[in-house]
N, C-alpha and C positions, 0 to 999 in steps of 0.2 A: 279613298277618303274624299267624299265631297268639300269642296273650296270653301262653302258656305257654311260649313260646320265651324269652318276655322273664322270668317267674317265674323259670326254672331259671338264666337268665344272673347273674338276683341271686344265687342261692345259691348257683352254684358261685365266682362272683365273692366271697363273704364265706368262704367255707373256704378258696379259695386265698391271700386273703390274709389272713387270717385276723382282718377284722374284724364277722364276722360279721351279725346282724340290719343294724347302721349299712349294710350293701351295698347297704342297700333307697333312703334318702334319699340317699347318694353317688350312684347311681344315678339319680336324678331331679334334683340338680345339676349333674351330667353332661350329662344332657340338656338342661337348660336352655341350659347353657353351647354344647353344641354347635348348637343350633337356638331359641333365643332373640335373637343379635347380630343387628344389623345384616346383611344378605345370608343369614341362616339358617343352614344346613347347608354350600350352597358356599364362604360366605367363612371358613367354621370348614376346609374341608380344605384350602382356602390356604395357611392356615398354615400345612400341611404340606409344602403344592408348596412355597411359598417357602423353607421350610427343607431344600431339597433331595431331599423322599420325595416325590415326583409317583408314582416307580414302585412303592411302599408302597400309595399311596392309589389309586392306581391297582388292585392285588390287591385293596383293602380292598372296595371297591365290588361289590354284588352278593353279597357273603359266599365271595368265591373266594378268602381267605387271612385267617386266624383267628390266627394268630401273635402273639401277645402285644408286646406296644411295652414295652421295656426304660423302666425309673424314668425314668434320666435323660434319656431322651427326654422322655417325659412331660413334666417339671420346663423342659423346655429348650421345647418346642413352645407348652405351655400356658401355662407362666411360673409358678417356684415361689412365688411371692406369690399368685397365684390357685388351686394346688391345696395350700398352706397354708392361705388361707381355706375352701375348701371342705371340710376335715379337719377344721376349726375349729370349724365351723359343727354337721358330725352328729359330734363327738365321738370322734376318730380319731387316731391320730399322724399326721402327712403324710408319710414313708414308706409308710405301709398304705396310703393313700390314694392315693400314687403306684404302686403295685403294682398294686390294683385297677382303677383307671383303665386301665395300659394291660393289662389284661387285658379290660377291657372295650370298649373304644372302636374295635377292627377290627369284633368282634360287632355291637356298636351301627351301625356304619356297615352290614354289610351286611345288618340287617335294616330299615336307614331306607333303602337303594336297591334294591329287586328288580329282577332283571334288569342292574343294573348302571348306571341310571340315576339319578339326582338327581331326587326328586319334587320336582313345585311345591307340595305341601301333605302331611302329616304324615299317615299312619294316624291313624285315631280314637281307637285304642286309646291309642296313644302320647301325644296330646295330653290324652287323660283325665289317664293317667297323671303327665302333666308339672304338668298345672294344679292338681289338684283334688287339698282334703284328704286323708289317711288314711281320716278316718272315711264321705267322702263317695266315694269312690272304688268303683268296680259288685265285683262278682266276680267274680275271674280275671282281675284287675289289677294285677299288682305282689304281692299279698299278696289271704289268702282275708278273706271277710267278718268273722269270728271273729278275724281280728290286729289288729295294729297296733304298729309296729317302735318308733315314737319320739314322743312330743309332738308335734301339729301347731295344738292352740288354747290360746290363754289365758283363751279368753271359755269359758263354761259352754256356752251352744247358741245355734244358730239359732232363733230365735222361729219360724220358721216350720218347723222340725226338734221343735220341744221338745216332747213329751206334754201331752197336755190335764192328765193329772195332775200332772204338775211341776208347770205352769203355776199351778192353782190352789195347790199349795203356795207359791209364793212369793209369791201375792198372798195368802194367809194369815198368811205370816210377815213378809209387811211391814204387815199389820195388827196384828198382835202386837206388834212394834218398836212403833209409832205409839200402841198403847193403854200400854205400859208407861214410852215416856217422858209420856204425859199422868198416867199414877200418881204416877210421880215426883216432876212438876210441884206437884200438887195434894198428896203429900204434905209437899213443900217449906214448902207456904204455909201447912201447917197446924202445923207442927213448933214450941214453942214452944222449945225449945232453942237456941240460937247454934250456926250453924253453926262446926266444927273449922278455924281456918284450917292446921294443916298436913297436906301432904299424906298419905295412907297410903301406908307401904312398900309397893313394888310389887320382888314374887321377879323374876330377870332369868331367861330364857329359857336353857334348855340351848344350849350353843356347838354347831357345827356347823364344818368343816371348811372349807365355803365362802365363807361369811359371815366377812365383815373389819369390819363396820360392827353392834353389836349394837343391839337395839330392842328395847323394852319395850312393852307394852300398857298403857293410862294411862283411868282414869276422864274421861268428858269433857263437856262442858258438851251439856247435850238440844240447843241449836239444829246444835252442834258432829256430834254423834251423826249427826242428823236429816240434815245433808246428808251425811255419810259412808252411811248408808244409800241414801240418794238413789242417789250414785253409785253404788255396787255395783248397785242395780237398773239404771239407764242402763248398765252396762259387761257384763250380765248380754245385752242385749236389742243388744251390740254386735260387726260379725261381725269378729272380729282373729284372723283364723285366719292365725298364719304359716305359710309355706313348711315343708313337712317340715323339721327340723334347722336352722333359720334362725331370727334373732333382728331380721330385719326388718321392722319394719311395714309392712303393707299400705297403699297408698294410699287406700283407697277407707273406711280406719278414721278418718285424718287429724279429718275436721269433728268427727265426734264428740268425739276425745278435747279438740279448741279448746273444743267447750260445756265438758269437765269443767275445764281449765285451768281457763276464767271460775269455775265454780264453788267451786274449792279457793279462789283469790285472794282471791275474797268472805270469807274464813274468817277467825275472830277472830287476830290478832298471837299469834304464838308458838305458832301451832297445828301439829303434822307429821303428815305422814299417809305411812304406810308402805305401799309398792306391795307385794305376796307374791304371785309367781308359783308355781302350781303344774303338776302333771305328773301323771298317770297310772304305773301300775307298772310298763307293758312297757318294756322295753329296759334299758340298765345304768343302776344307780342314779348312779352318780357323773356320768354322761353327763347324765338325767334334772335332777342338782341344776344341774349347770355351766349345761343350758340355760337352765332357769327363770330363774336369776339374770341371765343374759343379757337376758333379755324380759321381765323387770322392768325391768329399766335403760335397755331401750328404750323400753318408757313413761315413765317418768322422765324419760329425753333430751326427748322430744318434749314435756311436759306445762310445762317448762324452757324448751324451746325456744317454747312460746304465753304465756312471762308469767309462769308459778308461779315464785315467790322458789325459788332451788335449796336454803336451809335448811329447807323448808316440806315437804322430802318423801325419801323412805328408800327405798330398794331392796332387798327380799329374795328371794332364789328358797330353796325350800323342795323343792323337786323332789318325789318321790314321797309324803315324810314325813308331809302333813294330808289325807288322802281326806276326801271328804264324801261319797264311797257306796262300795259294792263295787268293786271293779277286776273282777269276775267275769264282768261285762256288758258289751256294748259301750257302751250306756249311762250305764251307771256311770263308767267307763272316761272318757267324756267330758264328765262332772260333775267328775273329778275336775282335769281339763285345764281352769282357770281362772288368773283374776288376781283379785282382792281388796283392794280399799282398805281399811286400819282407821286409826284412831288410835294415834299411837306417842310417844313420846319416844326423844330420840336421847342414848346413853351413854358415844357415843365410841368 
């Protein structure tokens, strides 16, 4: 099966129904859905037999009938609780979602059977496709080298992806952190003044639309700092690349985040540390914030779920809003597709 058969399916699939870019990760939830379950691909047209379309899935096969599956088919085969989640997930209404879907799913079916058979293993292509980031994805898969429809990491890069130049920027700039709180330190001790006990007013953060919980940035104790940098650097060198449009953690991120848990615990009483999810520029913005906020909150969940006190930690997604490089690169691009521990106070 040509790659390009599947490109043009995304895009006539987002003008028809008109959700556009989002065509591209529906489309790889899709596929999960239909050849990820248990029995793969057969026990997914089951469903169909059993619900009475044998002679449907029967056309479908081999691409001998292209005919669009009516919503409430869809909603009725696939179960509106699962293509409400999957609408949910790339930032969609579930009507669009249901439109699309059956718009694509005879297509889909007969370009995963040629001939008219049930493979026992999956095109290449289509497996790339299913598995594999945005940004790690070949060319003339789903989208050209030069895109990227939606957020697919939170983490900044793979270490073994990152430029040797990055690379030594950030062990420059965690030498700088390290020499400035030893300034500090040593300024401290030399200061004949009594330190201020109250604290300085700190301005509260412009409101945002998404955010229901506000945070502040807060001065904080060097040993305090020091492991909040720590972890950014560990979360930095950590592969948490979600699912296109999906705010689920990867399994294979799990251990990692258990070491940061231990480490936040360790942290002085009263101390909070705000997660901020960010996003790159392509795709809607409001789409872009909703995720982040999502996969903040999934680290959160889980950091919660190894032990961290849940008053000890804040959730923000920030979506497009804080680049820390161009969006003009693909590199940039996935600089700016992070997560970020800082120190916060919570305002209510």
């Amino acid at each position: 099966m040509a790659s390009i058969t599947l490109d043009n399916l995304i895009t006539e699939s987002g003008r028809r129904s008109g959700i556009g870019a989002a065509a591209e990760p529906l489309t790889r939830e899709l596929l999960q859905l239909m050849t990820g379950g248990p029995g793969g691909l057969s026990a997914f047209l089951d469903r169909f037999r059993k619900a009475g379309m044998g002679n449907e899935v029967a056309s479908f096969l081999g691409g001998r009938n292209e005919a669009p599956l009516p919503s409430k088919t869809v909603d009725t085969v696939i179960g509106e609780d699962t293509v409400a989640n999957m609408a949910r997930r790339v930032g969609v209404a579930p009507a669009a979602a249901s439109t699309a879907i059956g718009f694509e799913l005879p297509r889909l079916i007969g370009m995963l059977t040629p001939g008219g058979r049930v493979p026992s293993a999956l095109p290449n292509d289509i497996q790339t496709f299913v598995k594999q980031p945005d940004h790690l994805r070949p060319v003339g898969v789903g989208l050209r080298a030069d895109e990227q429809v939606a957020p697919v990491a939170m983490t900044t890069l793979h270490e073994a992806e990152r430029p040797r130049s990055l690379m030594w920027l950030w062990a420059l700039l965690a030498l700088a952190v390290i020499g400035g709180l030893l300034w500090t330190l040593l300024g401290r001790n030399r200061a004949e003044a009594p330190v201020a006990t109250t604290a300085p007013a700190v301005a509260p953060p412009a409101a945002t639309t998404s955010q229901t919980t506000t945070t502040t940035t807060t001065a904080a104790p060097p040993a305090v700092a020091s492991t909040v940098t720590a972890l950014n650097q560990d979360l930095s060198q950590t592969v948490l690349n979600f699912p296109t449009g999906s705010a689920i953690i990867p399994a294979a991120a799990m251990p990692r985040l258990s070491e940061e848990a231990a480490k936040i615990k360790a942290l002085p009483a009263g101390t909070v540390i705000e997660i901020g999810g960010h996003t790159d520029n392509t795709g809607n913005a409001a789409a872009n914030m909703s995720l982040s906020q999502r996969r903040a909150d999934a680290v959160r969940d889980a950091l919660v779920k190894n032990g961290v006190d849940p008053a000890m930690l804040t959730a923000r997604g920030y979506g497009q809003t804080k680049p820390v490089a161009s969006n003009e690169t693909p590199d940039g691009r996935m600089q700016n597709r992070r997560t970020e521990f800082s120190v916060a106070t919570s305002r209510g």
